[in-house]
N, C-alpha and C positions, 0 to 999 in steps of 0.2 A: 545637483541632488544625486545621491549614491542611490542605486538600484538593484537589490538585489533579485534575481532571477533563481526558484527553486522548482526545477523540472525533478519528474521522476526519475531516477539514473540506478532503478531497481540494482543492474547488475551490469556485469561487461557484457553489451548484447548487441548485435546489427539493428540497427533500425526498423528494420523491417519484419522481426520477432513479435514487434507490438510490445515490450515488454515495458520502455520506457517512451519516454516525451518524443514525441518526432520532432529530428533538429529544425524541420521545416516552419515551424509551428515556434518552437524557439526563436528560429534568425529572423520570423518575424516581429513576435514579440519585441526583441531588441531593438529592429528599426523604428520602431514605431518610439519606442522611448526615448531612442537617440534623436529623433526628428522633435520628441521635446524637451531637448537639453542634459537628459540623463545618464549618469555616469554608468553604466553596467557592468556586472562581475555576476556571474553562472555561479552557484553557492549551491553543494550538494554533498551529504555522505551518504554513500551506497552502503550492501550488508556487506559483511565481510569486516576487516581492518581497516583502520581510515588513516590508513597513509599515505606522502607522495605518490610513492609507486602506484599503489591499487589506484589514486585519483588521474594518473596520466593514463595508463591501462582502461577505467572506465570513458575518460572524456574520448579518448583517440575511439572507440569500440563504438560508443553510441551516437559520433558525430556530432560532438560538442565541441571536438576541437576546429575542426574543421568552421565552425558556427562562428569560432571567436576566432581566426585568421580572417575569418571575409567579414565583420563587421565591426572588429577590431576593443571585444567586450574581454575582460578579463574571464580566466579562468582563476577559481579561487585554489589557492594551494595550503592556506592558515589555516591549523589542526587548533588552533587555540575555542575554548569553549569558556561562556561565561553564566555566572550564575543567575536565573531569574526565579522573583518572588513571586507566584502563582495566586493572586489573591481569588482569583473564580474558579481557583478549581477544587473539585470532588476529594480527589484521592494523593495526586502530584501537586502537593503543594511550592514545593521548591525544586528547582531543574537545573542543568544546565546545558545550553545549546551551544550551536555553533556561533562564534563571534562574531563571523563578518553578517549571520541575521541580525543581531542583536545591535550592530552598530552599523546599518544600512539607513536611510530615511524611508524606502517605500522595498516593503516586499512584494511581490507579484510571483504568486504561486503557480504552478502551471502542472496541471497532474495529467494522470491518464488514466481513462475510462478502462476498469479491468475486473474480472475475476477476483474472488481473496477464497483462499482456504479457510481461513481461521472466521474470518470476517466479512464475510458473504461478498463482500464491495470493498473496492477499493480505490477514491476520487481523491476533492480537493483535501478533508478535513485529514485523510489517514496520510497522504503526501507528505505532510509537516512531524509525520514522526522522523524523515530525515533530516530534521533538526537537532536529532541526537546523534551523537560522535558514535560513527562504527559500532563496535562490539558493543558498546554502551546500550544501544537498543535492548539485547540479551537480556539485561537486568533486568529489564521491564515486564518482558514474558515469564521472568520468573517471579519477578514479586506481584504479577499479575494473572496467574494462569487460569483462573476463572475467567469468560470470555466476556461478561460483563463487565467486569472490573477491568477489562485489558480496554473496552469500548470506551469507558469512563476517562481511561490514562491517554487515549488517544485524543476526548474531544480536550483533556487540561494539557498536553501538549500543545495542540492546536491555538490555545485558547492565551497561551504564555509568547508565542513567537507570533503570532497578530499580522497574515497578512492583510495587506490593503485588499489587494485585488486576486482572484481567484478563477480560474483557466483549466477546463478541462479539456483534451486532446480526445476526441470520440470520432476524430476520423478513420483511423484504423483501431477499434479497442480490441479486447482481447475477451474471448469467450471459453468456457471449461475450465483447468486446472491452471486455473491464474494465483498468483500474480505473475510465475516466471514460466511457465508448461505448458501455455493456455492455446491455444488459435488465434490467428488474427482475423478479426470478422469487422468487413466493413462497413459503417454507419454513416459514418460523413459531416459527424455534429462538430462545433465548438460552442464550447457552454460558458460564459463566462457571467461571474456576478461578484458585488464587495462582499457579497453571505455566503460563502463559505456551502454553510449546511443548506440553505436554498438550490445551491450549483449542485451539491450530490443529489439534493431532493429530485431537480431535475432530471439529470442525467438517469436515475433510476427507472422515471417516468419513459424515457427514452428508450430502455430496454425492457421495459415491462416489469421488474421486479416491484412489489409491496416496499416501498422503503419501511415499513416495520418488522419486515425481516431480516434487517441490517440492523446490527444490535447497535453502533453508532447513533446511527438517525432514530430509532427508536428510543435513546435514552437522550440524546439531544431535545427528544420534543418533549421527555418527561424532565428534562431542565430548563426548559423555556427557552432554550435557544433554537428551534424551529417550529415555524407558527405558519403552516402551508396553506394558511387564509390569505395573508401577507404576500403570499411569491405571485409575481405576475411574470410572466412568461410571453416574450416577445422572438419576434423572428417566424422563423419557418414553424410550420405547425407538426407538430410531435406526430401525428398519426402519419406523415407525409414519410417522417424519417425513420420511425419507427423498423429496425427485423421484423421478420414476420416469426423466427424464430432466435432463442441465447442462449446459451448453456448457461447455468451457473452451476457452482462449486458442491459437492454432495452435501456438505455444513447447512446448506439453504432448511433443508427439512429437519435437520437435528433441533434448529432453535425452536421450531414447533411443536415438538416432541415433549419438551419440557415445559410448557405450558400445562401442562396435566400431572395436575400435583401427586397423583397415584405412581407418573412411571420416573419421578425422582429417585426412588427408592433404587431404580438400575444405576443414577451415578453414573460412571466415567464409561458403562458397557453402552451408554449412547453414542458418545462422541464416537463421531470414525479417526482413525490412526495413521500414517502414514506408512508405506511397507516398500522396503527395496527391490526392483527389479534387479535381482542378480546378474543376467542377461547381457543388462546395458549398462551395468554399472563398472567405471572403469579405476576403480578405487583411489579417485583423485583429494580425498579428506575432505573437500571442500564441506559437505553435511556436517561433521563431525567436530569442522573448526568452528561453524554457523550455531550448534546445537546449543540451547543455553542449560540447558541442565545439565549435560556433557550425558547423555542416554547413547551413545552412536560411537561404536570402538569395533577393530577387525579381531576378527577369529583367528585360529591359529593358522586357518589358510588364507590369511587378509580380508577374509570377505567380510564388507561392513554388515553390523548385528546389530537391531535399536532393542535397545533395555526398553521393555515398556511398561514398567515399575517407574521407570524415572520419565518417560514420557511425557510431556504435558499438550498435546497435539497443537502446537502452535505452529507447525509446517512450515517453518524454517528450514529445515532442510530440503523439504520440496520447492520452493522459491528460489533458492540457490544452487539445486543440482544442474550442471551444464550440460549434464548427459539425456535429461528427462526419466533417471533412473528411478525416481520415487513416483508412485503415486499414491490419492488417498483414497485409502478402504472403507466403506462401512463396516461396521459392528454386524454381527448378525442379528439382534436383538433390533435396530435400526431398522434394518431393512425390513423383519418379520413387519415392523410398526407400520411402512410406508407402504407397504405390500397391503396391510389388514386397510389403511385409508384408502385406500386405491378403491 
């Protein structure tokens, strides 16, 4: 049986950043497969380009390679993507993924409990957008820049490349300015279930967040695909493992906001925006190669400038700054709001 194995592999990052899969957590994964008969190959595209290069650069960075010298699992190197017909889904009717998901017999997704900018959380269901080839992702935030609509394109993602089994890594997650800026804050959970949106639902539980603040899981249960009657919850007891505290991401209270059909009329002065630390920014392009609407170009003294005409805050380029030179701002209009609920 061919098995493929899809860790989070956010970026080129040490292990120990939290930003992706702990290879710990992987190399066992593997054994256990292996122990029943299954062929393994690590299947991942990071942001950025999806090419050789960038994939030897991120396995060797996040100790994946190291993962498949000692238990002898391939790494995947096939840029090839194939076409799938989305029959359940919303908005992404027709896609195309990476091959060797598409032509594996059992996926086994393995994510990481994190922060998201864009998207308050970030587990098992969002993991499977690296099913989309590199840059390819881009398109999506552009033909999705509503963050509903982007929640939508994430669960028919999800919903076209079908893992079996679903693995979240919440032994070290990641708290604040996640997915790639965040802290590592440790928990100690592994969360695993065949549902997908069950495991996030969990894991949310875990850190105390409302899963109806996660526009995913919130529009998940307005599609029938989560039904938190159904989750039974086994193992260790959640209040046992629980922080006592977790940062999440400033986006957390924006979703709220819009709730209240009066302060629609602000529009995009809600969302907060992402803004360059000049400081520590070391003008290595990376933002600018990342950006999908291409809003992110140097001035005439190189220093990077985001056009925020063309913005669509989907913090992309905060995820992938290796410097931590972005971070995200509230609107002032935002803040007056959380200040007046306060």
């Amino acid at each position: 049986m061919r098995v493929a194995i899809k860790p989070n592999l956010l970026t080129s990052k040490k292990p120990d950043a939290a930003a992706t899969t702990h290879p710990a957590v992987v190399k066992a994964v593997i054994t256990l497969v292996q122990q029943a008969g299954g062929i393994v190959t690590i299947v991942e595209s990071p942001g950025g380009p999806f090419t050789t290069s960038m994939l030897k650069m991120v396995y060797a960075n996040t100790g994946m390679e190291e993962v498949a010298n000692e238990t002898g699992a391939e790494l995947n190197f096939d840029l090839r993507v194939e076409k799938v017909i989305n029959e359940d889904a919303k908005f992404v009717k027709s896609l195309s993924i990476l091959k060797p998901l598409k032509d594996a017999d059992l996926i086994i997704n393995i994510a990481k409990l994190k922060t998201h900018g864009m998207m308050v959380y970030t587990g098992a269901v969002k993991n499977m957008f690296g099913s989309i080839a590199g840059l390819e992702k881009a398109n999506f935030h552009l033909r999705f820049s509503d963050y509903d609509q982007f929640a939508h394109s994430l669960i028919d993602i999800f919903l076209a490349s079908k893992p079996q089994l679903n693995i979240i890594d919440g032994i070290i997650a990641m708290e604040g300015d996640g997915p790639g800026s965040g802290v590592p804050k440790y928990i100690g959970a592994l969360i695993a279930s065949e549902d997908a949106f069950a495991c996030d639902y969990t894991a949310l539980k875990v850190i105390n967040v409302d899963y109806k603040k996660v526009p995913v899981m919130r529009l998940a249960e307005e599609r029938g695909l989560l039904n938190i009657d159904d989750i039974e919850i086994m193992g260790a007891n959640i209040e046992d493992i629980s922080p006592e505290s977790f940062e999440v991401p400033a986006l957390k209270h924006i979703r709220e906001s819009f709730r209240f059909s009066l302060l629609r009329v602000f529009g995009d002065n809600l969302r907060p925006r992402p803004k360059i630390l000049h400081e520590k920014c070391i003008t290595c392009g990376k933002c600018m190669q990342v950006c999908p609407p291409k809003a992110i170009s140097p001035d005439e003294s190189k220093r990077m400038i985001i056009d925020y005409k063309k913005c669509i805050s989907c913090f992309c380029c905060h995820e992938f700054c290796p410097e931590h030179a972005i971070k995200i701002k509230k609107r002032f209009i935002s803040r007056f709001l959380e200040y007046k609920k306060k």
